[in-house]
C-alpha positions as CSV (number, residue, x, y, z in Angstrom):
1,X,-19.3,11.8,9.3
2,X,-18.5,8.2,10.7
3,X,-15.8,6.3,9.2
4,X,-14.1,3.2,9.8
5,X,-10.3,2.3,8.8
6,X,-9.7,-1.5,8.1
7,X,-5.9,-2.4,8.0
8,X,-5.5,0.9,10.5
9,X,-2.1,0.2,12.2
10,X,-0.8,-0.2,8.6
11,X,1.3,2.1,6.9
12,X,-1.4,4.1,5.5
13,X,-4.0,3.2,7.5
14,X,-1.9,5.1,10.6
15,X,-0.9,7.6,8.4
16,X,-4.9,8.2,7.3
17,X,-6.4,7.7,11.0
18,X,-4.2,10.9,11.9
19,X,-5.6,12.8,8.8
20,X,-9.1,12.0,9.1
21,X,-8.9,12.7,13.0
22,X,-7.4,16.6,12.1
23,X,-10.3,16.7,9.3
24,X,-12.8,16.6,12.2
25,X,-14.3,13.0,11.0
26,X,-15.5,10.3,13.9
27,X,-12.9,7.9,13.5
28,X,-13.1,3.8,14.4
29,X,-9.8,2.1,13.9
30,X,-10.7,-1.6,13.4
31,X,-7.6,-3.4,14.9
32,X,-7.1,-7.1,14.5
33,X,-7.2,-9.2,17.4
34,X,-3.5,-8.7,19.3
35,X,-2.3,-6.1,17.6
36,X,-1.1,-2.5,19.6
37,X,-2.8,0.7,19.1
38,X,-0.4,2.7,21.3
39,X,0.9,4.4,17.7
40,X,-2.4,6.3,18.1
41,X,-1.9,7.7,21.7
42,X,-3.4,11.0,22.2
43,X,-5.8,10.9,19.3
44,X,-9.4,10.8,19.3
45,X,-10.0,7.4,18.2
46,X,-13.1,4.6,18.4
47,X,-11.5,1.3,18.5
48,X,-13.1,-2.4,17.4
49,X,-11.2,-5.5,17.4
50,X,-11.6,-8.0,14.7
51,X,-10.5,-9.8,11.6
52,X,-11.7,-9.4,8.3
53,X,-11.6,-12.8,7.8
54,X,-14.7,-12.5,10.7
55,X,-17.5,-11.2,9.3
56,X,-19.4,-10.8,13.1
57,X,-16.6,-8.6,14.2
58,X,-16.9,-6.6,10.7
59,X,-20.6,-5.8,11.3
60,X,-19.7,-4.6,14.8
61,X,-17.0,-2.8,13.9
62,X,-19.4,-1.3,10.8
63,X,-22.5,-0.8,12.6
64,X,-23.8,3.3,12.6
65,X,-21.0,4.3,10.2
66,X,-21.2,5.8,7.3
67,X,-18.5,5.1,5.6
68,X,-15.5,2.6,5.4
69,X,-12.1,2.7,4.1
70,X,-10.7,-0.9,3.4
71,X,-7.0,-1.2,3.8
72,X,-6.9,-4.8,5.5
73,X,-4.6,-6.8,3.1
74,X,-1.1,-9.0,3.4
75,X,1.5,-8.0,1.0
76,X,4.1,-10.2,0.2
77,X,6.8,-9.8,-2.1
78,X,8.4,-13.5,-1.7
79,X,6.2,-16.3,-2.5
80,X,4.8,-16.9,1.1
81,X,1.7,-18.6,2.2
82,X,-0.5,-18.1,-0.5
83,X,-3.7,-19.6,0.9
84,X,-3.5,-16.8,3.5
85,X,-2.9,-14.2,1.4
86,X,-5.7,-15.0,-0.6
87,X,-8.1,-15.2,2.7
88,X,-7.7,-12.2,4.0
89,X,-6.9,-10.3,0.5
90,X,-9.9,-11.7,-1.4
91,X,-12.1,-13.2,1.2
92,X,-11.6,-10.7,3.8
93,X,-12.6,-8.1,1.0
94,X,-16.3,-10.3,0.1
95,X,-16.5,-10.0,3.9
96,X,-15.9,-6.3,4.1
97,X,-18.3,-5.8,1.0
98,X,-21.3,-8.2,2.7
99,X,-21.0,-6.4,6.3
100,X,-21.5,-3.1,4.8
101,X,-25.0,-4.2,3.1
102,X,-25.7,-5.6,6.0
103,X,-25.5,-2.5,8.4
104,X,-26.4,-0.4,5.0
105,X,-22.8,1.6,4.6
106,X,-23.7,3.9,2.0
107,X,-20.0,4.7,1.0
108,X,-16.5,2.2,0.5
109,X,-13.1,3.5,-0.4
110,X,-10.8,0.2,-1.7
111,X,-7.2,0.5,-1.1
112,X,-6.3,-1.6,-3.7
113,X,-2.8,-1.2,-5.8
114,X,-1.2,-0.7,-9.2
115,X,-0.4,-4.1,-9.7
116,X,-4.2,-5.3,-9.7
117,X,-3.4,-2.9,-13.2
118,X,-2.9,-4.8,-16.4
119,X,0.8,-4.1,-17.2
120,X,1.4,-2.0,-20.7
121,X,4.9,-3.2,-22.6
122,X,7.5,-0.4,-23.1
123,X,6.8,3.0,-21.4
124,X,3.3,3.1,-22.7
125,X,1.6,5.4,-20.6
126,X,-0.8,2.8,-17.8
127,X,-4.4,4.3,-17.5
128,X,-7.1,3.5,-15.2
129,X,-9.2,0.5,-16.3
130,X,-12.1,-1.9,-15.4
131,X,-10.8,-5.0,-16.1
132,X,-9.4,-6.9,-13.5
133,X,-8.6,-10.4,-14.2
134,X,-5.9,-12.8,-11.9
135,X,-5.0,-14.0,-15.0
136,X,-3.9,-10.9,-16.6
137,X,-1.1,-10.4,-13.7
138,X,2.1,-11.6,-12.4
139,X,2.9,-12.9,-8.4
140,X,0.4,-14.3,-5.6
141,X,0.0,-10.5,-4.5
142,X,-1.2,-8.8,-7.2
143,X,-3.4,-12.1,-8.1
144,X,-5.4,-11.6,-4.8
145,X,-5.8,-7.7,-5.7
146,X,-6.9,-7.8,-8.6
147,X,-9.5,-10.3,-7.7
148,X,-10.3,-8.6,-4.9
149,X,-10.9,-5.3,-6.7
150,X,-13.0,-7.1,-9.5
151,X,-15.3,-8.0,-7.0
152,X,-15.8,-5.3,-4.7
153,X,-16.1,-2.6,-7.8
154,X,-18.8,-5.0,-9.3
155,X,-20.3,-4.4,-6.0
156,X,-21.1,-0.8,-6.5
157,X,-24.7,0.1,-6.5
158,X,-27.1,2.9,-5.1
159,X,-27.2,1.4,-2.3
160,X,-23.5,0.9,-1.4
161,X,-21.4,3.5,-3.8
162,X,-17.5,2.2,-4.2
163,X,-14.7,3.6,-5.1
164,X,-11.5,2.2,-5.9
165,X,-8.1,3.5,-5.3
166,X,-4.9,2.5,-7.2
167,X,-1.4,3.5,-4.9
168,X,1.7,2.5,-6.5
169,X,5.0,2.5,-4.2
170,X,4.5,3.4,-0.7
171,X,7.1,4.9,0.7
172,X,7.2,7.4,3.8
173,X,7.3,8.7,7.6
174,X,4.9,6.8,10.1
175,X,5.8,3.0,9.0
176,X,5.6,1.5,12.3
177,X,5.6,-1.9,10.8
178,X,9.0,-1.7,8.5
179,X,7.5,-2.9,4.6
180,X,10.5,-4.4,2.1
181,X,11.5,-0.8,1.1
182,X,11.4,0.8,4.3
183,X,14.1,-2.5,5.3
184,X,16.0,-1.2,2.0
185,X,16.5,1.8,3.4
186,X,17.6,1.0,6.8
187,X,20.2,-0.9,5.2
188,X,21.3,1.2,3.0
189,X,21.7,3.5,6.0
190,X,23.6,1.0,8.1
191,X,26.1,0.1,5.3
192,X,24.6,-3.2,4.9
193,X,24.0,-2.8,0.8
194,X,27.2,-4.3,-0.9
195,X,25.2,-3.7,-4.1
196,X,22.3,-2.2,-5.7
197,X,19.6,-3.9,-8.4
198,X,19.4,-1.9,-11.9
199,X,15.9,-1.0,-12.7
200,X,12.9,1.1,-10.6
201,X,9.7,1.9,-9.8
202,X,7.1,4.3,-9.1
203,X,6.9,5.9,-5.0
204,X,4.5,7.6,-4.0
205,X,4.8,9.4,-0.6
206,X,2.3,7.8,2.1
207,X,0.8,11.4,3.3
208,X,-0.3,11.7,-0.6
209,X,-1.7,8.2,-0.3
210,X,-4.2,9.2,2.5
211,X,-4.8,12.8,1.6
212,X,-5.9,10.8,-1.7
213,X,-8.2,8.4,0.1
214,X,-10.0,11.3,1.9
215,X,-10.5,13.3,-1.5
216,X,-12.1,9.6,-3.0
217,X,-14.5,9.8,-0.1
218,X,-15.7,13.2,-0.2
219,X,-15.4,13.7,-4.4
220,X,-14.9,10.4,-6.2
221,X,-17.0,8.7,-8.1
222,X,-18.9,6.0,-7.7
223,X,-17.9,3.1,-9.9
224,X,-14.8,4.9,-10.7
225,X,-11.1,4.0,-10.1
226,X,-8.1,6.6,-9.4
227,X,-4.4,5.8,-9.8
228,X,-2.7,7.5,-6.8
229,X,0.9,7.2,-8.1
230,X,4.1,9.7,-7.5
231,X,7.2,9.6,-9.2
232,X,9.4,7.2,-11.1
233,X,12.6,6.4,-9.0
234,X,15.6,4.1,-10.2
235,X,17.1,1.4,-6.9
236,X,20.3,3.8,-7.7
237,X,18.8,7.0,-7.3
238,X,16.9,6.0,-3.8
239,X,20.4,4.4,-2.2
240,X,22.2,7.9,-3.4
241,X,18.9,9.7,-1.9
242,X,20.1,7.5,1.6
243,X,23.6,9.2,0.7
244,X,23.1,12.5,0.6
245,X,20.5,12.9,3.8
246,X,22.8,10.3,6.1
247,X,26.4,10.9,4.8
248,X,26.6,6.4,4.5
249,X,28.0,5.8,1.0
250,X,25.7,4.7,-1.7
251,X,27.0,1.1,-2.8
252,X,28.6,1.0,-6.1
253,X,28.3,-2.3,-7.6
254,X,25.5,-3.1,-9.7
255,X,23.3,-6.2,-9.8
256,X,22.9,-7.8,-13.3
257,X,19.1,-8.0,-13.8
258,X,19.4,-11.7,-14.7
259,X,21.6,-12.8,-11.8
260,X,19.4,-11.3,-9.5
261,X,16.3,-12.9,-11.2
262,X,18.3,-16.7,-11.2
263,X,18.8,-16.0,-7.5
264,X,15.6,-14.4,-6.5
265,X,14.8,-18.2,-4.7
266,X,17.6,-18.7,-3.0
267,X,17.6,-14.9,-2.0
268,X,14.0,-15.8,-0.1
269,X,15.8,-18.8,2.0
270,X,18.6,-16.7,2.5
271,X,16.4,-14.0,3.9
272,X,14.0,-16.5,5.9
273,X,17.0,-18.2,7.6
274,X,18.6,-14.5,9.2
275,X,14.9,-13.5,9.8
276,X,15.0,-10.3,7.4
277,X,12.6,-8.5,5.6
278,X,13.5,-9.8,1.9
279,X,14.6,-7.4,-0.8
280,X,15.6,-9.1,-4.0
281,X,13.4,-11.9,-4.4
282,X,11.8,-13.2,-8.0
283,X,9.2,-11.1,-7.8
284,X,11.0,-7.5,-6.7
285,X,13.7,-8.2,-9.6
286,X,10.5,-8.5,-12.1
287,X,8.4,-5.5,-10.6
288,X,11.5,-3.0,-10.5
289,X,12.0,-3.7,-14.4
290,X,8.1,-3.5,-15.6
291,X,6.5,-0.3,-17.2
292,X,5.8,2.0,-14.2
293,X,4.5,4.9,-16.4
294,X,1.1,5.4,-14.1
295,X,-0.8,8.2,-15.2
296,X,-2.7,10.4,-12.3
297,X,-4.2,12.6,-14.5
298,X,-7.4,11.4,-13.5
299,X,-7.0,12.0,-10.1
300,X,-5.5,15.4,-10.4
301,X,-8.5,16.8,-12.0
302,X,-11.3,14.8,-9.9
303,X,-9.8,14.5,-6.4
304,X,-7.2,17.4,-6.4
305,X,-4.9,14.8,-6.5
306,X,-0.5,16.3,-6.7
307,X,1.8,14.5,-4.8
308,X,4.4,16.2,-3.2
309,X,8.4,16.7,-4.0
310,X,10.5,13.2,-3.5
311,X,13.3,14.6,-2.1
312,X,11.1,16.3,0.5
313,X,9.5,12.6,1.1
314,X,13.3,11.2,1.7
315,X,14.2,13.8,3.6
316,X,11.1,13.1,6.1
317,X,10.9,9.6,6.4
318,X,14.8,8.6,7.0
319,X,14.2,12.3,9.7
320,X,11.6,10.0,11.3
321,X,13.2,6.9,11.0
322,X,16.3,8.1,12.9
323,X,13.6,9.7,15.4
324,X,12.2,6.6,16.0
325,X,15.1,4.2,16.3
326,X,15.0,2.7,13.3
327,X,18.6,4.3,12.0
């Protein structure tokens, strides 16, 4: 089978290139316009050069495949340019959905997220749903997902089956491209963390998160959604995770949820002036104190969906991290 990865020299677009290659499937890594491919030296990879926000290089890239996984998206934890986000998030997605009619894709996989998910209040158990509204979420990011999903699972048809995936937390080996927590981390691993931020959230360990994607090709269904989650983790826990694998000391002092939320703001100006990944902005401080009970039930019984052991994910992505310079 022919596949194409949008969003490939992501985090798990890199990590599900490598996995699809090793599966035997022709793989075309659609690489926007600039960006290095030499994290995929010595695989057996197509390559086309584009922008989703280009629907011409889309239908090039597209053209003779039969099937495409859309990862292409900008996550932002701060406020950031909004406009952007929602162009390639939302418009890049339309654009994705109309090249694949175009040169008659018969199959899409959606990477989309767990915050395109209506929140639940309390610990009540967060199922799968179709009803994705902008409205009905919080912050520019999950806004443009959960617009973007709306439209692209309305899309499904006979003609063009789609399937929608739901990851919550990534977290994992192969992030070439360091994300917020992958920066928290590193920190934490070069005593740079005076304190840590009460509160958690749901990881989910990347390999899971394309071994996921690849079971929604070859067994979802159609129309359907699957929440590809992994296990709740409190900020504390992670840092004393960092601890024990590195020997660094696991800062102490904790954050009260409502100074960190005052600050969030000035956090992000902070963070922009000494060029950083930010960490506790508004919008981190709210999503590590939602409900993050995701239920993957669903995708346990139709995709053979179990995520692995989060001390086994730790201890593999700070191994590779030091492996690769990044501690």
């Amino acid at each position: 089978m022919k596949v194409v990865v949008t969003g490939s020299t992501g985090h798990i677009g890199n990590v599900l290139v490598r996995y699809l290659v090793d599966k035997g499937y022709d793989v075309t890594a659609f690489v926007r316009n600039g960006e290095k491919t030499n994290l995929f030296n010595g695989l057996n990879v197509n390559f086309a050069y584009g922008d989703v926000r280009d629907i011409d290089s889309l239908k090039k890239a597209f053209e003779n495949n039969d099937a495409v996984f859309h990862l292409a998206g900008l996550i932002d934890i701060g406020n950031g340019n909004k406009k952007l986000m929602h162009d390639i998030n939302v418009n890049g997605s339309k654009n994705v959905i109309e090249a694949c009619k175009l040169t008659k894709v018969k199959r899409l996989i959606y990477t989309s997220s767990v915050h395109a998910i209506p929140p639940k209040p309390g610990n009540e158990i967060i199922y799968e749903t179709n009803n994705f509204s902008p409205d009905l979420v919080k912050g520019t990011y999950a806004k443009t997902k959960a617009e973007a999903t709306k439209y692209i699972l309305e899309a499904n048809s006979k003609d063009l089956e789609v399937i929608i995936t739901h990851p919550s937390g990534v977290i994992g080996p192969y992030e070439y491209i360091t994300s917020n927590l992958g920066q928290l981390i590193i920190d934490c691993a070069h005593k740079k963390m005076g304190a840590y931020l009460d509160g958690g959230y749901n990881f989910v360990d990347v390999r899971d998160v394309a071994d996921g994607l690849i079971s929604a090709l070859e067994k979802g269904k159609p129309g359907e959604c699957y929440i590809l989650a992994g296990h709740y983790v409190t900020i504390k826990e992670l840092m004393k995770y960092v601890q024990d694998i590195t020997g660094v000391p696991a800062p102490k002092f904790k954050i009260a949820r409502w100074f960190a939320y005052a600050t969030g703001a000035l956090s992000e100006i902070y963070y922009k002036i000494v060029k950083q990944k930010p960490l506790f902005t508004s919008y981190s401080v709210y999503t590590t104190g939602t409900n993050a009970n995701f239920s993957i039930e669903k995708a346990k019984k139709e995709l053979g969906y179990f995520p692995r052991d989060f001390e086994k994910t730790m201890v593999d992505t700070i191994y590779w991290m030091k492996e690769n310079g990044k501690i």
